[in-house]
C-alpha positions in Angstrom: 147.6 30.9 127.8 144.3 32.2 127.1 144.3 36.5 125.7 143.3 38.8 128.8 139.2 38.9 129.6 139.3 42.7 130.4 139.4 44.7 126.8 142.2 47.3 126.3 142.3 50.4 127.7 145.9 51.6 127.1 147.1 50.4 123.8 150.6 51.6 124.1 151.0 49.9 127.2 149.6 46.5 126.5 151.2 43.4 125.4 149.2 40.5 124.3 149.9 37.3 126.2 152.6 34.8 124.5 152.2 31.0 124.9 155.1 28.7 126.7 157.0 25.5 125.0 154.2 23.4 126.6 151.5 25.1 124.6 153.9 25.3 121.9 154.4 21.5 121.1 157.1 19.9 118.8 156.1 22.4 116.0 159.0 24.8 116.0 159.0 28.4 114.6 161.2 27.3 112.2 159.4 24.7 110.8 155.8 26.1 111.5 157.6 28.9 108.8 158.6 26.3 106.5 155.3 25.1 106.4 153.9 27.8 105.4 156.4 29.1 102.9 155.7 25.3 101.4 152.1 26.4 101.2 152.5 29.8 100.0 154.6 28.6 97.0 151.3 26.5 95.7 149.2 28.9 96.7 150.8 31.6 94.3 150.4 29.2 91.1 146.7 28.9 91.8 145.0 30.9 89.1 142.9 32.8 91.9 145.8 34.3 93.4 145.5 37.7 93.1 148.7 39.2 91.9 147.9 42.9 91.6 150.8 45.3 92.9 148.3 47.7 94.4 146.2 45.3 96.1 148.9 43.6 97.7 150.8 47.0 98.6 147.8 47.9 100.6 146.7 44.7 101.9 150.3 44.6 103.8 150.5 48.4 104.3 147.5 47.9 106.0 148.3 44.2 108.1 151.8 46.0 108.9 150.2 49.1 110.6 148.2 46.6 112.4 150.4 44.3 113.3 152.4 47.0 114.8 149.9 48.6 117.0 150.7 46.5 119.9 153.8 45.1 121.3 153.8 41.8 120.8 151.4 41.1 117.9 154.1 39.3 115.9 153.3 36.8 118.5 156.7 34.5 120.5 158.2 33.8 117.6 158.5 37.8 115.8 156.1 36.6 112.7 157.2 38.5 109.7 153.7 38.5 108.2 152.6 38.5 104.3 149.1 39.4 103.4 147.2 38.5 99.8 144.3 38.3 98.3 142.6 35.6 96.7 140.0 35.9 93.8 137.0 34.5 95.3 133.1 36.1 95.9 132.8 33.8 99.2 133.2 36.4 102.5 137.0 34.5 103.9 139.8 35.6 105.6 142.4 33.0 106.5 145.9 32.6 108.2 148.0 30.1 107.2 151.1 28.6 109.2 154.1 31.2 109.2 152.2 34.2 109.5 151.1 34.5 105.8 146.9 35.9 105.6 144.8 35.9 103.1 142.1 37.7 102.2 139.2 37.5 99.6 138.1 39.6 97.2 134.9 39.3 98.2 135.5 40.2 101.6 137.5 43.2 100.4 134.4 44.0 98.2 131.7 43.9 101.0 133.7 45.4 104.0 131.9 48.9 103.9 134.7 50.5 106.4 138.3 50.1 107.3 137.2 49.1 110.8 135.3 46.1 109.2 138.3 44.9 107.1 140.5 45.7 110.3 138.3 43.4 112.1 138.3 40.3 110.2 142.3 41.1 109.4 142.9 41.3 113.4 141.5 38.5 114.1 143.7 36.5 111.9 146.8 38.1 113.2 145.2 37.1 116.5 145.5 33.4 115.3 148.9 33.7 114.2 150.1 35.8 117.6 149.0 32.8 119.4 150.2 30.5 117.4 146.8 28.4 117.4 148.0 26.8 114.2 151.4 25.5 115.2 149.7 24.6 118.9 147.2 22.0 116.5 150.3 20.9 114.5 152.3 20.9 116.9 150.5 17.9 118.7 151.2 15.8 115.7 154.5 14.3 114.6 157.0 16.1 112.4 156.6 13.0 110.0 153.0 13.8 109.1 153.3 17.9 108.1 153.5 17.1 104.5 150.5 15.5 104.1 148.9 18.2 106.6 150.0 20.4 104.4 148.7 19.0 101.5 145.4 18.7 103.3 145.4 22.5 103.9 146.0 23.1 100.1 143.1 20.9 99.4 140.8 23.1 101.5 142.0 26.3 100.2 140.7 24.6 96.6 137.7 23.8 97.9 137.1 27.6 98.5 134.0 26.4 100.3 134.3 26.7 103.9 134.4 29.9 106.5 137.9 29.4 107.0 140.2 28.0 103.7 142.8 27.3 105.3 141.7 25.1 108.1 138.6 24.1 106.6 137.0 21.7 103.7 138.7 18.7 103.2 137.5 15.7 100.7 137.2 11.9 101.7 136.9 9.5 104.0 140.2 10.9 105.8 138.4 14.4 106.4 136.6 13.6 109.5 139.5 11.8 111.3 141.7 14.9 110.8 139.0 17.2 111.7 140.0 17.4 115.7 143.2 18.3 114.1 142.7 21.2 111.9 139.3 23.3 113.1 139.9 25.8 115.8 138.7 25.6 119.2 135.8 27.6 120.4 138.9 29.3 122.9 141.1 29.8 120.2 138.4 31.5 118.4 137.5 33.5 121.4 141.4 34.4 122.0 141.3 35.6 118.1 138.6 37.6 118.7 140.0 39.1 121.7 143.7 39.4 120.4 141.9 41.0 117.9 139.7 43.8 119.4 143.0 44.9 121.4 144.4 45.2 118.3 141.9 47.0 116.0 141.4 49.4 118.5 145.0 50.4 119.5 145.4 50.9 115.6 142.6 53.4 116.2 139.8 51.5 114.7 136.4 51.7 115.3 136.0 48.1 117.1 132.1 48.1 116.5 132.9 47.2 112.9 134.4 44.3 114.2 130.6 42.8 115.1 129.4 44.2 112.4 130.9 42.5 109.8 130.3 39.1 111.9 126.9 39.9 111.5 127.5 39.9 108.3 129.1 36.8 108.0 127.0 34.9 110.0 124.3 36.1 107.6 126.8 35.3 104.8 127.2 31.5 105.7 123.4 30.4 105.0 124.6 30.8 101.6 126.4 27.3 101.8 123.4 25.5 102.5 124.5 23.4 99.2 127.5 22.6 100.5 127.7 18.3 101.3 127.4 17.7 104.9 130.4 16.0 105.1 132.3 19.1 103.8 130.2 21.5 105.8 130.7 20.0 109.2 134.4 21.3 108.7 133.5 24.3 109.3 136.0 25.9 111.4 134.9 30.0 112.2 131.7 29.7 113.9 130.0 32.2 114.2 128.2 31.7 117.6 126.0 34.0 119.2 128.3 34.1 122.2 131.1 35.4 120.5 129.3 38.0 119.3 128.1 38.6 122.2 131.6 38.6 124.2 132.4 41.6 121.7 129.5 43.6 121.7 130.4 43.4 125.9 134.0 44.6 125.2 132.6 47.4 123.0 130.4 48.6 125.9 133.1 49.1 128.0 135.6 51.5 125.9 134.5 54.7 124.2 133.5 54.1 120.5 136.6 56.1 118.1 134.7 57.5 114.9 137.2 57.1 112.1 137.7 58.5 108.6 138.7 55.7 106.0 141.6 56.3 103.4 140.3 56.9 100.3 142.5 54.1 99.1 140.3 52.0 101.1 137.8 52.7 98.1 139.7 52.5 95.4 141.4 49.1 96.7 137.6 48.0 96.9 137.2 48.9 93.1 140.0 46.9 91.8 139.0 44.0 93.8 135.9 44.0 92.6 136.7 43.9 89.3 139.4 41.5 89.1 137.5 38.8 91.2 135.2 38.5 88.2 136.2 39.4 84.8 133.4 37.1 83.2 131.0 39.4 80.8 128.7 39.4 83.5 131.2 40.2 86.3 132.2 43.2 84.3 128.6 43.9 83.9 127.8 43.9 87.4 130.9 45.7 88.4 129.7 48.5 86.2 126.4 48.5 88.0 127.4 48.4 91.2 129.8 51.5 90.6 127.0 53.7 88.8 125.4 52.9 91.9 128.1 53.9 94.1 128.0 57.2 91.7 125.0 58.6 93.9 126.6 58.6 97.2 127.0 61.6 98.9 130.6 61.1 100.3 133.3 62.1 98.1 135.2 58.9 99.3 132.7 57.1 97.5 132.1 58.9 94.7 135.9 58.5 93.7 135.9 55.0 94.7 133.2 54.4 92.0 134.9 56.9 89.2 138.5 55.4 89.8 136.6 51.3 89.5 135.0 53.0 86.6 138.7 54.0 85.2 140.5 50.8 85.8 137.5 48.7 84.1 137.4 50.8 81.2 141.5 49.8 80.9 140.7 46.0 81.3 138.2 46.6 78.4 140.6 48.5 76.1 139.0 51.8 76.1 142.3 54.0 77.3 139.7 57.6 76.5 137.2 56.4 78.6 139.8 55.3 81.5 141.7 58.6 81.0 138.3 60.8 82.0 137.4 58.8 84.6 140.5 58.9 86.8 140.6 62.5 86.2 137.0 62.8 87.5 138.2 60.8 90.4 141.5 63.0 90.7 139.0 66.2 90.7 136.3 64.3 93.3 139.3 64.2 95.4 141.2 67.8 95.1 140.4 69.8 98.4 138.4 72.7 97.7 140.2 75.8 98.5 138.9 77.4 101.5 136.7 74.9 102.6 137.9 72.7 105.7 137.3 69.1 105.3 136.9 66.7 108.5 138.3 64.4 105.7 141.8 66.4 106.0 144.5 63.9 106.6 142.4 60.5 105.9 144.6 60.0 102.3 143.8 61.8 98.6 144.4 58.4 96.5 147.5 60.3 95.3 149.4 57.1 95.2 146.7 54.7 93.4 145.8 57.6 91.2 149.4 58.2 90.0 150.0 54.1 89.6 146.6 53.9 87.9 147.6 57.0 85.3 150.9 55.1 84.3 148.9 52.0 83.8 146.6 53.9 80.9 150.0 55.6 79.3 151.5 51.8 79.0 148.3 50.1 77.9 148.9 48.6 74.7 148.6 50.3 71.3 149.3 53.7 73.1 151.4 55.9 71.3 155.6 56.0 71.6 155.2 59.6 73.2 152.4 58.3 75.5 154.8 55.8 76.7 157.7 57.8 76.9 156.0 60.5 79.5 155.1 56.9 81.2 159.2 56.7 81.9 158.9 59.9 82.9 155.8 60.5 85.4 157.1 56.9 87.0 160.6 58.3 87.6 158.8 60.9 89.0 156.5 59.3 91.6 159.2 56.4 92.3 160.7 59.9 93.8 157.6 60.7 95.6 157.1 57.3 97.2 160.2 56.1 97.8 158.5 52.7 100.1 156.4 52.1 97.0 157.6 49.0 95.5 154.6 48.8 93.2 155.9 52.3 91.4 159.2 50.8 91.4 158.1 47.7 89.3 156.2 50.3 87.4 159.4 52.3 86.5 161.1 49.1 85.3 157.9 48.1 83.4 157.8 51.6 81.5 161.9 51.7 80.8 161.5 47.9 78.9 157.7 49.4 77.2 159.6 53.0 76.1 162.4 50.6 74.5 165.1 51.9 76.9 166.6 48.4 77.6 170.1 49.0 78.5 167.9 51.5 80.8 166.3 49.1 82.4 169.0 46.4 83.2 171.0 48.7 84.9 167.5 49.5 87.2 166.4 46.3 87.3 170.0 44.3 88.2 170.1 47.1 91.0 166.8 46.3 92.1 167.1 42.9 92.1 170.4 43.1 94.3 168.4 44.9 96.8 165.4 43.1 96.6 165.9 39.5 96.0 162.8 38.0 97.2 160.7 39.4 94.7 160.0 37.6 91.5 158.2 40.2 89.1 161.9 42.0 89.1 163.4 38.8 87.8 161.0 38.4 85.3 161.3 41.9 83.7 165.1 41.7 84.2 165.1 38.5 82.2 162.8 40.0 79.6 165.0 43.5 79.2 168.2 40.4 78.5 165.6 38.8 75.9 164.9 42.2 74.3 168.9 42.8 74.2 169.6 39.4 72.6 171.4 38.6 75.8 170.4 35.0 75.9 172.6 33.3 78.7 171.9 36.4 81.2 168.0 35.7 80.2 168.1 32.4 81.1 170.0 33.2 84.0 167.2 35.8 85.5 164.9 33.4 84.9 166.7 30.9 87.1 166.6 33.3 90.1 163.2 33.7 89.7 161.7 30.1 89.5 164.4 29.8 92.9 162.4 32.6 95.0 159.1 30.6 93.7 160.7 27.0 94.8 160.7 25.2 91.7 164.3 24.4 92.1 164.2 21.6 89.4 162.6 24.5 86.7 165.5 26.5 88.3 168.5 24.5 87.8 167.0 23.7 84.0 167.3 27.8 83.1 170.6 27.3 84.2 171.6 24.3 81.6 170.2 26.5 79.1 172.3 29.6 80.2 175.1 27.1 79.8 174.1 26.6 76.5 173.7 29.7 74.7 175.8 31.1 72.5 176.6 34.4 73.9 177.6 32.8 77.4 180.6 33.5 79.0 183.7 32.8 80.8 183.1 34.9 83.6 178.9 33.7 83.1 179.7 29.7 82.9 181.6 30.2 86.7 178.8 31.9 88.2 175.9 29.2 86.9 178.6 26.6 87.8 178.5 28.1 90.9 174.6 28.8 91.6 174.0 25.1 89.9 176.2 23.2 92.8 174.3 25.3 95.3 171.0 24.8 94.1 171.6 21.2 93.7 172.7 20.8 97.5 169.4 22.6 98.1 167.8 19.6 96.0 169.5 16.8 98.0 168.8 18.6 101.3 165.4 18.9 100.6 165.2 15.3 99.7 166.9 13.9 102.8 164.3 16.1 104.8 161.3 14.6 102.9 162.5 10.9 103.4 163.0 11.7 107.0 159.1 12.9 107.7 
């Protein structure tokens, strides 16, 4: 079922359109998740996956509000969506099966408004809503979603196309699986639709929607190197009539001026300087904030001084990174008795605060340094609570401020709560190392490599836990334990993949 023609004009009262089992396929939910959980766990060990805390905080603080603007974005199947960021210049956005989108830096880095971003992100979700990814897989037989999915890694390499994840693929097998993995003019015109409901019940201006197009469009001349039989794969165009479609929609609603968050700004900075940390990425990331400098709106201004701040702490200069986030801090402070139509659109308390304890645990700061690190991180872990960036910050500065016995008492709580993430089971595993506690190090590492899917890599920590010489009764039972389990995952998984 195609997404409604007439735009929306009552967000709260709208529900986008779900699709039936005949539009559906044989790709379950279940297995169109699986897919892309198979994906995701590759696509973290590639070396452009941006794992930054406060990128990826935003990026889903941001897909989340989205997401939730209108009933029924999570799509038939209730999508529990993950959003990242990939280290890449090229202008991409991408959904893969499962609801997991991705977003590059350099999209992040030219977006010039929320709207814009919100745009490009809609859409995506729009794709996932409507399932137009399991509805092409879905045609195909369950036996051939491996090497589908291997294909889809091999475009997402190739960072080369409009669309990674349904894009570029190499060989003489690319054009016969092109019917099967580009996106049909409809299902980009439901995306763009889905979209623009969604964008504007989140309160987004929806011209920056064709705005940024534009600038895409523009964008994709710049692959005129790309080999014709790669470029044909294209899979987002950019056609005049879908432009065309929303500038018609835009017409028809009034436009919503909206004030960006400041983090918006900052989020921009850090991109921008972790897509490229080359000399001459660093360089130009330099330039383009001093540039920023000369903006009139404060938003700007602090966006540039906080970039400034966290690339003078990725060179080493701690002074330097100190005086700029204070400049930032002080661009932001409201001045008293002047009323701001800024009020309410976000100070950058959060990002400040997270960027502060990054200088005081930079190394070759001093003990005391570190030690108020503990201590302004216990502090804004109490301020924001749904933080879980400041959280892994508080367990970062316990293990830095030598507080170890500290720290596993956190970090074991944490990781009971919050199983799923891996950075916990890391820093758990290194507080054991730091203690001597070589079974229980082993053992963290274990659960982490399981939440990443290297099950072999997984059940090998666990030999070694066996191993050591501190291990215990009560220890050798519970790897005994997690060992038969995880080896009846391996079987399982084997009998699955001899099956397809």
């Amino acid at each position: 079922m195609a997404a409604p023609d007439a735009p929306l004009r009552k967000p709260d009262s709208t529900r986008l359109p779900t699709l039936g089992d005949a539009a559906r396929g044989d790709l379950s939910p279940i297995v169109e998740r699986k897919l892309g959980e198979e994906i995701m766990r590759d696509v973290r060990r590639d070396p452009a996956y941006l794992d930054d805390d406060p990128i990826i905080e935003y990026l889903n603080n941001f897909g989340s509000a989205l997401v939730t603007a209108v009933p029924g974005a999570r799509g038939e199947t209730n999508s529990d969506f993950f959003f990242f960021a990939m280290r890449d210049t090229a202008l991409n956005a991408f959904a893969l099966p499962g609801g997991f989108i991705g977003a590059h830096t350099g999209l992040m880095v030219a977006a010039q408004t929320e709207s814009e971003l919100a745009g490009v992100m809609s859409h995506e979700i729009g794709h996932v809503s409507q399932r137009h990814i399991a509805r092409m897989l879905g045609q195909q037989k369950q036996d051939v979603l491996l090497p589908l999915a291997a294909m889809i890694l091999a475009a997402l390499a190739a960072k080369a196309s409009p669309d990674a994840a349904m894009g570029v693929l190499m060989g003489g097998q690319g054009l016969a699986v092109q019917r099967q993995l580009n996106f049909s003019r409809e299902a980009e015109r439901e995306a763009d639709r889905v979209g623009f409901q969604i964008m504007s019940a989140g309160g987004y201006d929806t011209t920056g929607m064709v705005g940024f197009f534009k600038r895409l469009q523009s964008a994709s001349k710049l692959y005129g190197d790309i080999p014709a039989h790669m470029a044909s794969l294209s899979s987002h165009p950019l056609t005049a009539e879908r432009i065309t479609d929303m500038q018609a929609r835009i017409r028809e609603i009034p436009r919503k001026p909206r004030v960006d968050n400041v983090d918006f700004q900052l989020v921009r900075a850090r991109a921008r300087i972790l897509q490229d940390e080359t000399v001459s990425g660093r360089r130009d990331a330099k330039n383009a904030f001093e540039t920023q400098l000369k903006e009139t709106h404060r938003h700007q201004q602090a966006g540039a001084q906080y970039g400034l701040a966290f690339l003078a702490l990725r060179q080493g200069n701690v002074a330097d990174a100190q005086s700029w986030l204070e400049k930032a801090r002080a661009t932001m402070k409201p001045k008293e008795g002047v009323f701001s139509i800024e009020a309410g659109a976000g100070d950058g308390a959060l990002l400040f605060d997270g960027l502060a304890i990054e200088i005081k645990l930079a190394p070759g700061q001093p003990a005391a340094v570190v030690e108020q690190a503990v201590k302004d991180a216990d502090a804004a872990r109490q301020r924001y609570p749904l933080s879980r960036a400041i959280a892994r910050q508080y367990g970062e500065a316990l293990i830095a401020s030598g507080k170890v016995e500290e720290a596993t008492r956190y970090l074991r709580e944490q990781t009971q709560l919050y199983r799923e993430e891996p950075k916990l089971h890391d820093m758990l595993a290194q507080a054991y190392a730091k203690q001597g506690r070589i079974a229980l190090q082993h053992m963290a590492l274990a659960e982490s490599y399981v939440v990443a899917g290297a099950l072999p890599a997984a059940v090998a920590q666990l030999d070694l836990a066996r191993k050591a010489n501190d291990v215990s009764f009560y220890d050798q039972a519970v790897i005994d334990a997690r060992e038969r389990e995880l080896k009846a995952r391996q079987k399982l998984e084997k009998e699955e993949e001899k099956e397809r």
